[in-house]
N, C-alpha and C positions, 0 to 999 in steps of 0.2 A: 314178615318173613318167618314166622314160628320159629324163630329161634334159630335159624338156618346161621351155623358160623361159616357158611360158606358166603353168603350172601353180599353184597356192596356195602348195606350199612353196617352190618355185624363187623365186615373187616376194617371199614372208614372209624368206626366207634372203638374199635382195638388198637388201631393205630395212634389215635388220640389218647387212649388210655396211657399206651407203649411211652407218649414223650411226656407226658404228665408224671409218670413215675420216675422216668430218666432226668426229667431237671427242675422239678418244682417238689420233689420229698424232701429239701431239706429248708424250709422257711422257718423263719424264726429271728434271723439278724434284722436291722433295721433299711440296709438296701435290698431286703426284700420283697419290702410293703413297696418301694419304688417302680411304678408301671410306666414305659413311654408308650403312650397308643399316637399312631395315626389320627389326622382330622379325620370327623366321620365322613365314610363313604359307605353310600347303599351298597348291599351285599359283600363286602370285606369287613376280616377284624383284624386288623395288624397291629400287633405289641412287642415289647421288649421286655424279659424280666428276669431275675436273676437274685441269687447270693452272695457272688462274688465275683469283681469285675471281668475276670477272665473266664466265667460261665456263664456268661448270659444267653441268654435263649430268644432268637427274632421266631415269632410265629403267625405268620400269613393263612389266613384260608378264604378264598373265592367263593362265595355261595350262589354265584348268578351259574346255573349250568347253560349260559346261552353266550354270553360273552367273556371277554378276557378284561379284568379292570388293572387300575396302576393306581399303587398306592406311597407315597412317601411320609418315611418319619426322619427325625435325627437319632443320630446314633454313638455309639461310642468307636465302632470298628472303622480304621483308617479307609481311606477310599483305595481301591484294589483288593480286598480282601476277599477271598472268596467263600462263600456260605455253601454249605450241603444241607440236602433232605437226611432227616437221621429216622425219618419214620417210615 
């Protein structure tokens, strides 16, 4: 894409950047090294990770552009809760 920041990966790869900054700059405690990943599933990676239990961070991404998958982990957020996209 030369460099185009207009482009699909430029802004997918910005976006990534964007929540990497917002919830994984402060590591260094010891529940931070703590990952919960999903069983593997071809083309998904879903985790949990965090500093502090009231910041944790769920991060899903899909890499099949052809189907939709379903992935389940355990978690610490009660059932009802609701999650948003922050990227």
């Amino acid at each position: 894409d030369n460099f185009d920041m207009t482009s699909r990966n430029y802004l997918f790869i910005a976006r990534l950047n964007a929540l990497r900054k917002a919830y994984f700059g402060d590591f260094g405690e010891e529940e931070c090294d703590q990952l919960r990943t999903a069983s593997h599933l071809l083309d998904v990676v879903a985790f949990i990770r965090g500093c502090q239990k009231d910041r944790k961070v769920l991060v899903v991404a899909n890499f099949n552009a052809k189907e939709a998958r379903r992935a389940e982990l355990q978690s610490h957020w009660t059932q009802g809760v609701l999650l948003q996209d922050t990227v």
